[in-house]
C-alpha positions, -999 to 999 in steps of 0.1 A, spaced: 0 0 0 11 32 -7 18 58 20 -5 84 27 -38 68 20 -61 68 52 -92 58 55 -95 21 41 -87 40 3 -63 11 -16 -59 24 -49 -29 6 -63 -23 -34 -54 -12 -49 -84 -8 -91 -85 -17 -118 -108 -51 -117 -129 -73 -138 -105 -97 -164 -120 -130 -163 -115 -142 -185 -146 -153 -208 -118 -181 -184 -106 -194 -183 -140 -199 -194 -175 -200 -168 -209 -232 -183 -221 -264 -169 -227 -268 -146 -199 -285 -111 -210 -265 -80 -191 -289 -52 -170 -280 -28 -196 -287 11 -176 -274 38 -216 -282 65 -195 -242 59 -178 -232 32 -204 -235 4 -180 -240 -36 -189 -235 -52 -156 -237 -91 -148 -241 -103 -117 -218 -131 -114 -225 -149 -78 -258 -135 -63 -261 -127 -25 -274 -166 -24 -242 -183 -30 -226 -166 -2 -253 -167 19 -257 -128 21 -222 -123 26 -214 -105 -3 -218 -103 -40 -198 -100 -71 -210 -82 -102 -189 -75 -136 -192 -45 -149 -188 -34 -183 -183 8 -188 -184 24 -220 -160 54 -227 -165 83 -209 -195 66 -189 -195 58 -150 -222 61 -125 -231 88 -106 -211 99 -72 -233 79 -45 -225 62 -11 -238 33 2 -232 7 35 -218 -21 17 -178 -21 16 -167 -23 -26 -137 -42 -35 -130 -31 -75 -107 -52 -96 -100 -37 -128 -102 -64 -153 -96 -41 -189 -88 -9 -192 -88 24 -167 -103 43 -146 -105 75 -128 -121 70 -93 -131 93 -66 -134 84 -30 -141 105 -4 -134 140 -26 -97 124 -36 -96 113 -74 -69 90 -86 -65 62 -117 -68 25 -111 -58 0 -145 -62 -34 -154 -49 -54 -124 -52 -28 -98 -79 -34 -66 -95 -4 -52 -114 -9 -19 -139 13 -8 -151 13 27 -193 12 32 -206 44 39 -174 66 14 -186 87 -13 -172 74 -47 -175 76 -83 -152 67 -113 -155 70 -150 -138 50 -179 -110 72 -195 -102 54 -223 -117 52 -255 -129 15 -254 -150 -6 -230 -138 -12 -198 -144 -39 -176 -141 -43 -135 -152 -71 -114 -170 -60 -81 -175 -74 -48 -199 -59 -28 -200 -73 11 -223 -76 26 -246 -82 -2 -266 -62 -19 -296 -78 -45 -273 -64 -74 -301 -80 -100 -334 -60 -85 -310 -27 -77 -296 -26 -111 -332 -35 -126 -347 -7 -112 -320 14 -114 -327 6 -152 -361 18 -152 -356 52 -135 -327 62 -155 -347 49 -189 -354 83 -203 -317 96 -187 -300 104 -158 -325 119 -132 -319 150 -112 -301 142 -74 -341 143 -63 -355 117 -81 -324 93 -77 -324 100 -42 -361 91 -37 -355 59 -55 -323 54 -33 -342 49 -1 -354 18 -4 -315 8 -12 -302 26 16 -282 41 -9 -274 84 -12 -271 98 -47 -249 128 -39 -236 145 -77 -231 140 -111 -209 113 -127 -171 127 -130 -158 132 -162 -129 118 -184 -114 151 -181 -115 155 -141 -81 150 -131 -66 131 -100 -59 147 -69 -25 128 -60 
């Protein structure tokens, strides 16, 4: 871990690609597809096979696309499978690439945004679980016609638990370390 991050932020562990082809197979599944932040996400072990204790989801951003700044109680662990990333957590913005991890503690404020100008794809465990399929789902529907004002994604938030708090970040915000 690098020196000076505080607060449970670990932007830069780099190690071998781990294998999760045992979780799941490329077959027919359909992605929860949200256009409004580019988003096709699969959820790859439901809160079931862990028996709540977490979740893991794959997430496919398009360029430029991420989802809107938000916090949340579940705990994130992000592993960058293709491509890059600008995240922010807790008002500090820095890049994560394939093979980094990025935790993020529950309750931070965080965003990111693809960079590049190709699809990128992370792998997201989410502890303890949240029901990725019916979030993401609904998600889906409110954001149908576009990204909602704070308001409206905040009154669908509730039920989540979950606090919309600004706009996506952009491909041109830059880090802050």
């Amino acid at each position: 871990m690098r020196s000076g991050h505080s607060r449970g932020i670990v932007p830069h562990l780099r190690g071998p690609a781990m294998s999760l082809s045992f979780l799941h197979s490329k077959g027919a599944e359909l992605p929860i597809r949200i256009p409004a932040i580019g988003l096709d996400l699969f959820v790859r072990m439901p809160p079931a096979a862990s028996g709540g204790a977490f979740c893991l989801i794959e997430t496919i951003n398009a360029p430029g696309f991420g989802p809107p700044r938000h916090r949340h109680p579940e705990a994130e662990i992000f592993r960058v499978i293709e491509g890059r990333y600008l995240y922010e957590a807790d008002g500090r913005r820095f890049y994560a690439e394939a093979g980094d991890v990025v935790c993020i503690p529950g309750g931070m404020a965080h965003g990111f945004v693809n960079v590049t100008d190709a699809p990128a794809r992370q792998y997201i465990l989410m502890t303890p679980s949240l029901d990725a399929a019916a979030f993401f789902a609904e998600l889906a529907g409110v954001m149908r016609d576009g990204v909602p004002d704070t308001a409206a994604l905040n009154a669908f938030g509730l039920k989540w638990h979950v606090e919309f708090i600004g706009p996506p970040l952009r491909r041109s915000d830059q880090p802050t370390e």
